[in-house]
C-alpha positions as CSV (number, residue, x, y, z in Angstrom):
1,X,-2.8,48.3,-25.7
2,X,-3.5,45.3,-23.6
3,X,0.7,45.2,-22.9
4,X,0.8,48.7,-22.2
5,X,-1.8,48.8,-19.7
6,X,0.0,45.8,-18.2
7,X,3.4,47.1,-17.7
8,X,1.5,50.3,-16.5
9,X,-0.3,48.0,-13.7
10,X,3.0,46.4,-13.1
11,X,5.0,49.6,-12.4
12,X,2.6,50.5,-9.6
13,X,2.1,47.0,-8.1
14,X,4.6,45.0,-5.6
15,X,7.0,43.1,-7.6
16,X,5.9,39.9,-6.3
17,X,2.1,40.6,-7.3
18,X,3.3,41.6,-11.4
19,X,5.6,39.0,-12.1
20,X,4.6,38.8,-16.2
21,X,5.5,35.1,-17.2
22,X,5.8,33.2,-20.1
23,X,3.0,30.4,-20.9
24,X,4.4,27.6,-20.2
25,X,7.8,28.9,-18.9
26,X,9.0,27.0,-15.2
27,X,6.8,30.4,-13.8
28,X,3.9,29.3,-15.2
29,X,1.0,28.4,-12.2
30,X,-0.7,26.2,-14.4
31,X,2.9,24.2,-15.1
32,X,3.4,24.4,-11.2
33,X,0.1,22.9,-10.3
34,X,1.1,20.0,-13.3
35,X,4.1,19.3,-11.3
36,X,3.1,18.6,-8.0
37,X,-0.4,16.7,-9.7
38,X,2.4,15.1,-11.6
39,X,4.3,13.8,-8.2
40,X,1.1,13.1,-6.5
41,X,0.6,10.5,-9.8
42,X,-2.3,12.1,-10.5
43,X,-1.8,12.3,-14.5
44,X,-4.7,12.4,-16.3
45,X,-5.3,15.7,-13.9
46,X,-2.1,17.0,-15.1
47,X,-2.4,16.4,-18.3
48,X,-6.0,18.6,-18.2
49,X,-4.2,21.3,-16.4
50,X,-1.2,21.1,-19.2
51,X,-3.8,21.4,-21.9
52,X,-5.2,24.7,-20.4
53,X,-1.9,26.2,-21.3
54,X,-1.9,25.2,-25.0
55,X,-5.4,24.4,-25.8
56,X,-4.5,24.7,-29.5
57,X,-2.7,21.1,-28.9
58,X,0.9,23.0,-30.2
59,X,3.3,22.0,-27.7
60,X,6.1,22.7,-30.1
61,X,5.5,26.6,-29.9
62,X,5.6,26.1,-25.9
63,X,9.0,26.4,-24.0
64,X,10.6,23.0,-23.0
65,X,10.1,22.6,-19.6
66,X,6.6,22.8,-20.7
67,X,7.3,20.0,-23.3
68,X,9.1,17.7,-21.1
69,X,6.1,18.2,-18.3
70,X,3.6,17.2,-21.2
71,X,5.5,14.0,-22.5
72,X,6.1,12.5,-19.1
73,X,2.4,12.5,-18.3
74,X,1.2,11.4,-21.6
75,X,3.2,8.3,-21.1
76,X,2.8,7.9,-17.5
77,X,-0.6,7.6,-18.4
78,X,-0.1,5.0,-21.0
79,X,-0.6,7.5,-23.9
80,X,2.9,6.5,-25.7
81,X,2.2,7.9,-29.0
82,X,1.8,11.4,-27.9
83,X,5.0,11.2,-25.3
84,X,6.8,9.6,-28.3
85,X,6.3,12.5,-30.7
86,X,7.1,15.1,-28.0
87,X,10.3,13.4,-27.6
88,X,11.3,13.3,-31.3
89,X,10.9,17.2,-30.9
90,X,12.8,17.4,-27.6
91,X,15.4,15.6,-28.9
92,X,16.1,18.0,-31.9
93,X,16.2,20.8,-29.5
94,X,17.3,19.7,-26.2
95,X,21.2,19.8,-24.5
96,X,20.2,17.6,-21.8
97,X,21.1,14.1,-22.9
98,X,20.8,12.1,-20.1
99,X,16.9,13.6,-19.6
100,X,16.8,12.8,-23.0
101,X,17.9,8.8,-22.3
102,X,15.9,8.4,-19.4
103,X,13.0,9.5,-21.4
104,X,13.8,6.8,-24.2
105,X,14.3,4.2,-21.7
106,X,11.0,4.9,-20.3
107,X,9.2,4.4,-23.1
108,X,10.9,1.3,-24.4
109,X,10.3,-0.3,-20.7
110,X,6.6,0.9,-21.9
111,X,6.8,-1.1,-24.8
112,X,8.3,-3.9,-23.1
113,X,5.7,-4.2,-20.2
114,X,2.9,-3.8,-23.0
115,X,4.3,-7.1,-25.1
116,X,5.8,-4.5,-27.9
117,X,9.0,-6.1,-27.7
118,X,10.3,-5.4,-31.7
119,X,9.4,-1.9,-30.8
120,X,11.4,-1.8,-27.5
121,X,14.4,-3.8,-29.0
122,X,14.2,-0.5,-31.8
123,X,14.3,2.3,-29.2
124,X,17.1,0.5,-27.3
125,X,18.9,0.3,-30.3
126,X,18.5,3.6,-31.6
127,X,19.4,5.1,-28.5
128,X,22.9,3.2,-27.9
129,X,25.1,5.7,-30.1
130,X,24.5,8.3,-27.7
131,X,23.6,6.6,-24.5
132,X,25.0,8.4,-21.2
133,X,27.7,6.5,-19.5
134,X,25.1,7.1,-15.6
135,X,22.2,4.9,-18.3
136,X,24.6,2.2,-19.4
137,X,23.3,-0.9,-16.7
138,X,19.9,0.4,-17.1
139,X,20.5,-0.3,-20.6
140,X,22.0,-3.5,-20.5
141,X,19.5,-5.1,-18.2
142,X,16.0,-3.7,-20.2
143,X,17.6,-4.9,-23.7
144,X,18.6,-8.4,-22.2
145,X,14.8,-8.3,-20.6
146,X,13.7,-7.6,-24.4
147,X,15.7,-10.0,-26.1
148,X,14.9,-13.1,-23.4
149,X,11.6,-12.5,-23.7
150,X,11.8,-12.7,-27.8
151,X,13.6,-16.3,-26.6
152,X,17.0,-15.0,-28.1
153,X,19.3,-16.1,-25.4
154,X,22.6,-15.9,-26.8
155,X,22.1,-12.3,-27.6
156,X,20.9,-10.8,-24.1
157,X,24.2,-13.0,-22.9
158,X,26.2,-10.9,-25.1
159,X,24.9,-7.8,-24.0
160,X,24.6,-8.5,-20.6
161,X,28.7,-9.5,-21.1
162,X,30.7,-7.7,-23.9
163,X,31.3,-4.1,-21.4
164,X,33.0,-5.8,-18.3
165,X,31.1,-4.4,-16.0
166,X,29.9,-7.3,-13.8
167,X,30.3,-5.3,-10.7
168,X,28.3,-2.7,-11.4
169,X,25.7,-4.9,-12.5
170,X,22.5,-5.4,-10.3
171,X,21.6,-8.6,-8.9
172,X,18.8,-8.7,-10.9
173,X,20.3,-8.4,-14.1
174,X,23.1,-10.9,-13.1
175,X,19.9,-13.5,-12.3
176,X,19.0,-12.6,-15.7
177,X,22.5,-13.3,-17.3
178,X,22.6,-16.5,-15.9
179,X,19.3,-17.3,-17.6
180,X,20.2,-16.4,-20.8
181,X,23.5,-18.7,-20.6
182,X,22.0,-21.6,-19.2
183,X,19.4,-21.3,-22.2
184,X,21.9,-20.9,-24.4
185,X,23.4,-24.0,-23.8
186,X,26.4,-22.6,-21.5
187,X,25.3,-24.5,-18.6
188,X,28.6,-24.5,-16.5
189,X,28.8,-20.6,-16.8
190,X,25.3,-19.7,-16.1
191,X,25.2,-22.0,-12.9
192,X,28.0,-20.6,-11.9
193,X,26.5,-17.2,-12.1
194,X,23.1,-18.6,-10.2
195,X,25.3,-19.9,-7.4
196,X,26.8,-16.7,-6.7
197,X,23.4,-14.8,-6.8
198,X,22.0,-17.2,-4.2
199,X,24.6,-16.8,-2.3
200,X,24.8,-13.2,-2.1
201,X,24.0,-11.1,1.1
202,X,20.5,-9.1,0.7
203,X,20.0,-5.7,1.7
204,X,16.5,-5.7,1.7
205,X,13.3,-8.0,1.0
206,X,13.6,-7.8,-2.5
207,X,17.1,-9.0,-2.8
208,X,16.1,-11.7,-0.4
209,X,13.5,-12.7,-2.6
210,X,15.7,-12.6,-5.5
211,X,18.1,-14.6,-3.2
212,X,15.1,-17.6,-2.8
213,X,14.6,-17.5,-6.6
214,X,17.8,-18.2,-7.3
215,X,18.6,-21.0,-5.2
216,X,15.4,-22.9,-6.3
217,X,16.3,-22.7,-10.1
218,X,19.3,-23.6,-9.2
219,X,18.2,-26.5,-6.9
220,X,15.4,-27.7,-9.8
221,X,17.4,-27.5,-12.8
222,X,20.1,-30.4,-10.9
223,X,16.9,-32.1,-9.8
224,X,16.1,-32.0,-13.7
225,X,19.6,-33.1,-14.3
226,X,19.2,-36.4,-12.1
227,X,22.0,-34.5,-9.6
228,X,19.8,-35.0,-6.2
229,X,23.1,-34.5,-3.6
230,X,24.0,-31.4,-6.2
231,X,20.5,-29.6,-5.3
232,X,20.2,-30.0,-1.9
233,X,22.8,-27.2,-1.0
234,X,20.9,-24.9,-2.9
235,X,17.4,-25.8,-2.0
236,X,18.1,-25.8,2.1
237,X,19.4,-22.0,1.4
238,X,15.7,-20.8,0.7
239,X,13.6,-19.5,3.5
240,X,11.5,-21.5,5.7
241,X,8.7,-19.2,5.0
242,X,8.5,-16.8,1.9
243,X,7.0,-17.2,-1.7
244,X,9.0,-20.0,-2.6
245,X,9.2,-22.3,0.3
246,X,6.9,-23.9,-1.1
247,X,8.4,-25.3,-4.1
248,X,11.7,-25.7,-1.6
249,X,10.1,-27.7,0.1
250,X,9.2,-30.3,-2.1
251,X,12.2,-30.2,-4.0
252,X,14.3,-31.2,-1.1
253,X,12.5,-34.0,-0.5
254,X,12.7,-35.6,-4.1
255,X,16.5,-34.6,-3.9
256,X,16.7,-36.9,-1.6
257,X,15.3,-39.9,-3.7
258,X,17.1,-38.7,-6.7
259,X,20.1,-40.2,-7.8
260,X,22.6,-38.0,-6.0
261,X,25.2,-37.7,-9.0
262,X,28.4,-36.2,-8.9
263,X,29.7,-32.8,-8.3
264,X,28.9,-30.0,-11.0
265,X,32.4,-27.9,-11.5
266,X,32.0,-24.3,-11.6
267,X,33.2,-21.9,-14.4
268,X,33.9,-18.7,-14.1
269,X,32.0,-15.5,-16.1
270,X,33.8,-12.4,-16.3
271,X,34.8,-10.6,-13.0
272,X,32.1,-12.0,-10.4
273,X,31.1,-9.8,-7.6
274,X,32.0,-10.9,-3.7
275,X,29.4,-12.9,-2.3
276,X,28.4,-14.9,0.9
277,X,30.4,-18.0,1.3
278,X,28.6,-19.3,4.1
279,X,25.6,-21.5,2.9
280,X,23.1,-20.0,5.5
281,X,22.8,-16.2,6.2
282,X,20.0,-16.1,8.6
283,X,18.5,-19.0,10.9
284,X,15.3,-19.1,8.8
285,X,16.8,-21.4,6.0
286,X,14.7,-24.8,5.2
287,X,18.5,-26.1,5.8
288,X,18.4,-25.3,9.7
289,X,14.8,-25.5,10.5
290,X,14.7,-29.3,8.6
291,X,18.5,-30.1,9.6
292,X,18.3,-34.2,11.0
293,X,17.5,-34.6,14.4
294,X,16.1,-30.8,14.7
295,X,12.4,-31.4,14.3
296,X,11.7,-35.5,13.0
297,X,10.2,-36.7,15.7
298,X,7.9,-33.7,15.7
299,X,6.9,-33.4,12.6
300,X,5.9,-37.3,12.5
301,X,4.4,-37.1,15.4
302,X,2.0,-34.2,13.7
303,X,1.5,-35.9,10.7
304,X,0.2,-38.8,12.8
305,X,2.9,-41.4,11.6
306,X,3.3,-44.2,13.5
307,X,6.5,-46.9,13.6
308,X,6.3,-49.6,10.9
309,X,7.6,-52.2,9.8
310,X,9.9,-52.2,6.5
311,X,9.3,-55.1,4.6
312,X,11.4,-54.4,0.8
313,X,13.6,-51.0,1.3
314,X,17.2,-51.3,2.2
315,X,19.2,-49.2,4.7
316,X,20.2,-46.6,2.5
317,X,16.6,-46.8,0.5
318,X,15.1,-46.4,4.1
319,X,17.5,-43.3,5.2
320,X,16.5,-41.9,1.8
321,X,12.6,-42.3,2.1
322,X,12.4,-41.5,5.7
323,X,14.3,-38.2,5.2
324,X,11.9,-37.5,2.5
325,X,9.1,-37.5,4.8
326,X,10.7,-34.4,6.7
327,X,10.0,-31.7,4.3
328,X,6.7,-33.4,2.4
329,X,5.1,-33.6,6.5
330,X,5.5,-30.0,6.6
331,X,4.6,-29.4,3.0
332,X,1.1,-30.6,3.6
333,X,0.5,-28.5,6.6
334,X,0.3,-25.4,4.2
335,X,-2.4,-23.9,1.6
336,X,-3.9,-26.9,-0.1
337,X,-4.7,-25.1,-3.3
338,X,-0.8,-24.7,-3.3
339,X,-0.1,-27.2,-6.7
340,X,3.7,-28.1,-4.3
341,X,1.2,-28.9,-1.5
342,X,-0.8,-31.1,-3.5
343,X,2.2,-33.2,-5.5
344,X,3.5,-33.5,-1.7
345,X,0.0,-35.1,-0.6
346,X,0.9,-38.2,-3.5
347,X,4.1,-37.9,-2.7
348,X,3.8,-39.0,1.4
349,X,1.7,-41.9,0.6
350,X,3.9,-42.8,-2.2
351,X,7.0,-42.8,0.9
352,X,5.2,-44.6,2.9
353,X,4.2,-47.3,0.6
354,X,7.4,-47.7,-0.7
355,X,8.7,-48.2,2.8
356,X,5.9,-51.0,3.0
357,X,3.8,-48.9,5.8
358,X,1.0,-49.8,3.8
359,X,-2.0,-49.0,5.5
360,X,-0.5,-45.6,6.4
361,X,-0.4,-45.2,2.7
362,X,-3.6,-46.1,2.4
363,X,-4.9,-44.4,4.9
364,X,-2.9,-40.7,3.2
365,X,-4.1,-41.6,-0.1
366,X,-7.5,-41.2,0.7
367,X,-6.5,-38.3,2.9
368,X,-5.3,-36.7,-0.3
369,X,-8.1,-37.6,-2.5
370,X,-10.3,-35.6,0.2
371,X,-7.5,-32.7,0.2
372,X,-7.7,-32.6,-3.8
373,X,-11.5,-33.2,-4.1
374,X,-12.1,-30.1,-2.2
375,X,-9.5,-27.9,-4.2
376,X,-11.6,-28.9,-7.3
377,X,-14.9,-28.0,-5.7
378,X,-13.2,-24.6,-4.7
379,X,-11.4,-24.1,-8.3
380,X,-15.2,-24.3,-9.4
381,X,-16.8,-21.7,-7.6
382,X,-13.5,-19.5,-8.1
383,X,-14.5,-20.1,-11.7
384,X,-17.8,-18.9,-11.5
385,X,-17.0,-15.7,-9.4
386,X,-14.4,-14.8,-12.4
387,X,-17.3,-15.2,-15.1
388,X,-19.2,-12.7,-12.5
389,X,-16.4,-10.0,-12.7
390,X,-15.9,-10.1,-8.8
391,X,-12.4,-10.2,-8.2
392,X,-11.5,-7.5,-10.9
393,X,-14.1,-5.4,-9.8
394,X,-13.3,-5.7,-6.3
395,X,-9.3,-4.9,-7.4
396,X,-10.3,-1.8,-9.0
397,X,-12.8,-0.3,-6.5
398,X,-10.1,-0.3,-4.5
399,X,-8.3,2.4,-6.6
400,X,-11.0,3.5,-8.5
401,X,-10.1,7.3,-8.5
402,X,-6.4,6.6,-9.4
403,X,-4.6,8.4,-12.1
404,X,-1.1,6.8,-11.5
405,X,-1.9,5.3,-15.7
406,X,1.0,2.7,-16.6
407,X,3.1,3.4,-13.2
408,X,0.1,2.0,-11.1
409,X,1.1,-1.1,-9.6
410,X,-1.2,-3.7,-7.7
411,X,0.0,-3.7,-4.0
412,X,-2.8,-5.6,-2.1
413,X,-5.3,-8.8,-3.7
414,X,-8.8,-9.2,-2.8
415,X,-10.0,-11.9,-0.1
416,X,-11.7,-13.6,-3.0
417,X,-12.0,-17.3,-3.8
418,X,-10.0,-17.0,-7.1
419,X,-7.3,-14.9,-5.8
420,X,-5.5,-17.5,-3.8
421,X,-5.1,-19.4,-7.6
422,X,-4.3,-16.8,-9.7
423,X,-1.3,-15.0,-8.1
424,X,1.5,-15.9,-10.3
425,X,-0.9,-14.8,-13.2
426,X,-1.7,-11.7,-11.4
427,X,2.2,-10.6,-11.2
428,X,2.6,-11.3,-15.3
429,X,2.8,-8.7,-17.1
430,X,-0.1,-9.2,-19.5
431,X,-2.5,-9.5,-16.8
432,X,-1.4,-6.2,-15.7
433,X,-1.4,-4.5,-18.2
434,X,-5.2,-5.1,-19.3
435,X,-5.6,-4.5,-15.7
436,X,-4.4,-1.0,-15.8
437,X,-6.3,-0.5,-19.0
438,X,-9.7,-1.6,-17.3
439,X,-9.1,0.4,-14.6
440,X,-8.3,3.4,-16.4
441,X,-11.4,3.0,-18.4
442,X,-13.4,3.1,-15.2
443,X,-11.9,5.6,-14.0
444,X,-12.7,8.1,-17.0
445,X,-15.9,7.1,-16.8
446,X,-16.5,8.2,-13.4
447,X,-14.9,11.9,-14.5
448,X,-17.1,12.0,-17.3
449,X,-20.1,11.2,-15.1
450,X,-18.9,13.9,-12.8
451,X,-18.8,16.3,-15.6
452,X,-22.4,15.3,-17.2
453,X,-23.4,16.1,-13.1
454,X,-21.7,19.4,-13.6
455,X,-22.9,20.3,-17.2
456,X,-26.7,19.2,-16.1
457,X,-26.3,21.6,-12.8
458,X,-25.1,24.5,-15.3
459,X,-28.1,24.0,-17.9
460,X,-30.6,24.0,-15.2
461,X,-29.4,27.3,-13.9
462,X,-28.9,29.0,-17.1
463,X,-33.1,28.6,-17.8
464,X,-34.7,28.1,-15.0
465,X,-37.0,31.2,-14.4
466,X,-39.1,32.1,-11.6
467,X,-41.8,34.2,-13.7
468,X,-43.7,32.8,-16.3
469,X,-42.7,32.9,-20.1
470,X,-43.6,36.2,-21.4
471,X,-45.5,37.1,-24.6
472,X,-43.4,38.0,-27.6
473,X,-45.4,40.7,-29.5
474,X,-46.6,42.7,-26.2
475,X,-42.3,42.2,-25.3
476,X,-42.0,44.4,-28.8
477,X,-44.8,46.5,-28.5
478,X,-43.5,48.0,-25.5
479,X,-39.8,48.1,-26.6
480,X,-41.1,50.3,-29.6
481,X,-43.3,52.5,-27.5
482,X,-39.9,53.5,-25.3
483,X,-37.6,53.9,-28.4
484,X,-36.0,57.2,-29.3
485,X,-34.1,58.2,-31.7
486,X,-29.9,58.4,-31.0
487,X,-30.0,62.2,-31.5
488,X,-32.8,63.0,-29.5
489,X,-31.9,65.9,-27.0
490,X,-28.8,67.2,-28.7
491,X,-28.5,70.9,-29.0
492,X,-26.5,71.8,-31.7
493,X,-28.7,72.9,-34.9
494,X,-28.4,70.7,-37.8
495,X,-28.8,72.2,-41.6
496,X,-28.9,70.3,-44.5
497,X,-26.9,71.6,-47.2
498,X,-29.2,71.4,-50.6
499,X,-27.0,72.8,-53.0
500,X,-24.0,70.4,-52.2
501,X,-24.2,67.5,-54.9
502,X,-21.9,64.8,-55.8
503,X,-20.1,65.6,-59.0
504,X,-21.3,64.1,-61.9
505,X,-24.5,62.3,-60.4
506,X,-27.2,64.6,-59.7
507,X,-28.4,67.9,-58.8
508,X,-29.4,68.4,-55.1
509,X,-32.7,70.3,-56.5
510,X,-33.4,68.2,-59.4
511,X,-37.0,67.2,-58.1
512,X,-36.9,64.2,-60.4
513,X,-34.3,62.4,-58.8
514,X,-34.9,59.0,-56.6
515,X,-35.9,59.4,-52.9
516,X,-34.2,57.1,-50.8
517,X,-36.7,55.8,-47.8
518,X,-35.3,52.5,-46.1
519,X,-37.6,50.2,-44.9
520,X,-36.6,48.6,-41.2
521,X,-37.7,46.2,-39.9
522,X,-37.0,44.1,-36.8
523,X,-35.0,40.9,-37.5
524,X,-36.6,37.8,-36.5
525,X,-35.5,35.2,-33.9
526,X,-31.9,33.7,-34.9
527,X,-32.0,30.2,-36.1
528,X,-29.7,28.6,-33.5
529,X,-28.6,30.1,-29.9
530,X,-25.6,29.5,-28.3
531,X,-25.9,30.8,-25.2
532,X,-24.5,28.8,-22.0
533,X,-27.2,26.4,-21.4
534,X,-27.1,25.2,-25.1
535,X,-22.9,24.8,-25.3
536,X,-23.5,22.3,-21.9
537,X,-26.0,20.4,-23.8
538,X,-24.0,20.1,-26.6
539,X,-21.0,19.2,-24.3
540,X,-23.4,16.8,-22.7
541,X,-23.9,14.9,-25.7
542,X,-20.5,15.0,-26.2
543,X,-19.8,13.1,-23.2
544,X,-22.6,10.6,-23.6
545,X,-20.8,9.4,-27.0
546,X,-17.2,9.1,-25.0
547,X,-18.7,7.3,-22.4
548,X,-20.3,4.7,-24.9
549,X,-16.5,4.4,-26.4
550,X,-15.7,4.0,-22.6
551,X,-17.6,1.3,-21.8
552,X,-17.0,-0.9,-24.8
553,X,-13.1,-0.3,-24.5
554,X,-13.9,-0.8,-20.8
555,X,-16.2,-4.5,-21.6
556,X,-12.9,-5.9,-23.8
557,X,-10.8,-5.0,-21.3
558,X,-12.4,-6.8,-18.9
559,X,-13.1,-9.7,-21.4
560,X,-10.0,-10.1,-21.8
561,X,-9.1,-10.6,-17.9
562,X,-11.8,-13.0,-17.9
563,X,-10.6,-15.0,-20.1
564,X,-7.0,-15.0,-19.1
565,X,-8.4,-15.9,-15.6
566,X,-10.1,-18.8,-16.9
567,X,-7.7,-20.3,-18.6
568,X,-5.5,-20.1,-16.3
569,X,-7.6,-22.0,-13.7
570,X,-8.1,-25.0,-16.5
571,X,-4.8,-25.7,-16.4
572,X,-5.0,-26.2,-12.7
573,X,-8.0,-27.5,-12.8
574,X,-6.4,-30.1,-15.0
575,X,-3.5,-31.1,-12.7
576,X,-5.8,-31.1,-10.1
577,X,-8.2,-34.0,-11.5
578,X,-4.2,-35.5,-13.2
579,X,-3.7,-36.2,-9.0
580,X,-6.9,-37.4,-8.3
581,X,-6.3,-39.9,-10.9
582,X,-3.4,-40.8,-9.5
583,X,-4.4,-41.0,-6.1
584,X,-7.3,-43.0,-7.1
585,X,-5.1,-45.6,-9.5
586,X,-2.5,-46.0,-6.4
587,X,-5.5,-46.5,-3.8
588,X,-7.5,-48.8,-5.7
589,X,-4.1,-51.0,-6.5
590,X,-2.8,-51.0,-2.7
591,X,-6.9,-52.2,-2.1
592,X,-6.2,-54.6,-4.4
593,X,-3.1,-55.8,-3.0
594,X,-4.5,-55.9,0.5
595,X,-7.3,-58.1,-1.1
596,X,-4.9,-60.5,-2.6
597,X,-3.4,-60.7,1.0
598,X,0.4,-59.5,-0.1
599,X,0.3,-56.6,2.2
600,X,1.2,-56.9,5.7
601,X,2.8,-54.3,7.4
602,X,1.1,-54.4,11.0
């Protein structure tokens, strides 16, 4: 009946005002609103607005579009599980393959990110039988992520290798690939591979960044190698000023009191892509702003160096040294809490003695003792604002209302003490992640606070009552003094028939038979109302045991960044006081030295 009258209202309405749609069917308004919540990352919302459609929790009875909508906000939202089993359906049922793969790559970058790297390396393999030709490099760069991070080397090499298709490979994964050979033990090859990525020509800040990385792994790992004139090219090709200029910086000046070996030979891998042959792209290289005779005399002059005498150090020991100085002078210049600024406070002193300016030395060694004191002090009150909860707090008020789940990434950091010495932790994965989970535990709890708000409101209004409880018997007695009986007022004569009998059970005049007199009675008050106000306390109480579940996933969570956190700042801690020994030990000898009247340098 309820179709009928439908198609009935539909044939005398505008078209456009009795469009009948399927639930869950691309017409759907509830699918519509999930789409754009969906693009606006606001997932857990879409999800609740999904649910509304199938509140029986039966997306398999649901069209697909409906289906895919579901599974990408479930695992946009960190909810893998439930995306996974979606998918499993989907893929049964679906002709769209290359949906299909981008869905499966998305969860195994899930699993990745999360630390489930068996279970990634599983879906990648699973998926490679029928893998669309548009996913292969996405592919080939996730699985080679996977199998690095489970330290098997050879066999992201192989993957990253075995199609030939080097030049449609990212920069990115081509970084990667060089990792995994030069871990492997094919050295020549993976350098080779390095070289070219810092040499290629960036098209935005990432790639440039990429660019940086590459030249200063390539310039340490010669440093490593005892190959100082080998990792100076490299090293001068990083930016004066980016997020590792830094490290650049300091390198270049121990290449320069390295011994400068001889000349690695390149070997090739595969077809390599064209890249930049000149060694400087832009004029904001270390290798142009620190090129000799650019900026010496200046930088000295800063640094408060004046002429000395050499008393031990020979000509070429004394070019060396000196053009160490040049990158150290404007190393120390920079954040102090920097670990490369600190190593080059030791390291200046450490010049200058060697160059027999000793009371320079002396003079920067207790310079640097000062410099490294103060990080210590700071490290400790950083410390004790992480075991208050500060800094992650202050992250996550930030975004507090955010539903972007697994996708949300941390853009901006917190002017707090410990932020300045935890940023490589803050970029890991693992911090993230627990990150994401805090926040999204917050975040829930503030909905379920808004709903308790809601519920409470409802309750109130459902019995509050201006007039006074009433009394139940005198409610009765009037109801009863108003009743009537259903056939009161009809006028059609009624007879009753006493000869009619039942066959077989009793005459209609046999005055001995049973009179039948039911006894009414009203029934009494039911034992349990579920009227409005009693389903919003129950839902109430509901939400008061979720948000105890909240708050305890929500306290781990945030154990577990603490803990991280601290760690982390012990280890710098560590090589913090490691320098202040040193500078101390170096001081305290030069003091002695002076003592024993063998310095002289004035």
């Amino acid at each position: 009946m309820r179709a009928l009258a439908l198609l009935l209202l539909a044939a005398t309405l505008p078209a456009s005002a009795a469009d009948i749609y399927a639930p869950g069917s691309t017409d759907d308004p509830h699918l519509r609103v999930a789409e754009y919540l969906s693009r606006d990352s606001r997932h857990y919302s879409a999800i609740v607005e999904l649910r509304l459609i199938d509140p029986s929790n039966e997306p398999q009875r649901l069209p697909e579009p409906y289906r895919w909508q579901l599974a990408e906000n479930y695992l946009a939202f960190g909810l893998r599980d439930r995306a996974q089993a979606i998918y499993r359906q989907l893929e049964r049922t679906t002709d769209d393959r290359l949906m299909l793969g981008r869905a499966q790559l998305r969860i195994a970058e899930f699993e990745y990110t999360r630390g489930y790297w068996a279970e990634a390396r599983a879906t990648l393999y699973r998926m490679r039988e029928s893998l669309p030709q548009e996913l292969v490099e996405d592919w080939q760069d996730l699985l080679a992520r996977v199998l690095m991070a489970e330290k098997r080397y050879g066999d992201a090499a192989e993957v990253l290798t075995d199609l030939d298709n080097s030049d449609r490979q990212s920069p990115y994964t081509r970084y990667n690939l060089a990792v995994a050979l030069i871990n492997d033990g094919r050295a020549p090859q993976g350098l080779t591979v390095l070289d070219r990525v810092g040499r290629l020509v960036p098209s935005d800040l990432e790639e440039l960044a990429l660019r940086d990385r590459a030249n200063l792994s390539l310039g340490w790992y010669f440093l490593q190698s005892q190959q100082g004139g080998t990792a100076k090219p490299p090293l001068e090709r990083v930016r004066f000023e980016g997020p590792f200029s830094n490290r650049a910086l300091l390198g270049l000046g121990w290449a320069e009191l390295a011994p400068q070996g001889e000349r690695v030979s390149k070997a090739l891998v595969g077809d390599e892509p064209e890249t930049d042959s000149s060694p400087f792209t832009t004029f904001s290289t270390l290798g142009v702003l620190l090129r000799p005779g650019f900026v010496e005399e200046d930088i000295f002059k800063r640094a408060g160096l004046r002429s000395f005498r050499l008393s031990k150090a020979s000509e070429q020991e004394e070019e060396a040294l000196a053009k160490a100085l040049v990158p150290w002078v404007e190393l120390i210049s920079r954040d102090p809490m920097d670990t490369a600024v600190q190593e080059a406070w030791l390291a200046i002193p450490f010049t200058l003695d060697r160059l027999g300016a000793y009371t320079q030395a002396l003079q920067y060694y207790e310079k640097a003792i000062g410099v490294l004191e103060e990080a210590r002090r700071r490290m400790e009150a950083a410390k004790i604002s992480i075991r208050q909860g500060r800094m992650v707090e202050t992250i996550v008020r930030r975004e507090i209302e955010s539903e972007a789940g697994w996708q949300w990434k941390l853009l901006d950091l917190p002017d707090a003490p410990e932020t300045y010495f935890l940023q490589q932790l803050l970029a890991e994965h693992r911090f993230q992640e627990a990150l994401k989970n805090y926040r999204d535990t917050r975040m829930m709890q503030r909905s379920l606070e808004s709903w308790s708000q809601r519920l409470s409101t409802a309750e109130r209004l459902y019995t509050a009552s201006d007039r006074p409880p009433g009394d139940a018997t005198l409610l009765i007695r009037r109801a009863r003094s108003r009743w009537s009986p259903p056939w009161a007022g009809l006028e059609i004569p009624l007879r009753a028939e006493t000869a009619l009998s039942v066959p077989g059970a009793y005459a209609g005049d046999d005055p001995g038979a049973p009179q039948l007199r039911p006894r009414l009675r009203l029934a009494g008050a039911p034992a349990r109302f579920n009227g409005p106000a009693e389903r919003a306390r129950a839902a109430q109480q509901r939400l008061a045991d979720l948000s105890r579940q909240l708050a305890v996933a929500g306290d781990e969570q945030s154990k577990l960044l603490q803990d991280m956190a601290l760690v982390n700042l012990d280890g710098q801690k560590q090589q913090i006081e490691r320098y202040l020994i040193e500078a101390r030990f170096a001081l305290a000898r030069l003091y002695d030295r002076r003592k024993k009247g063998e310095l002289n340098d004035e």
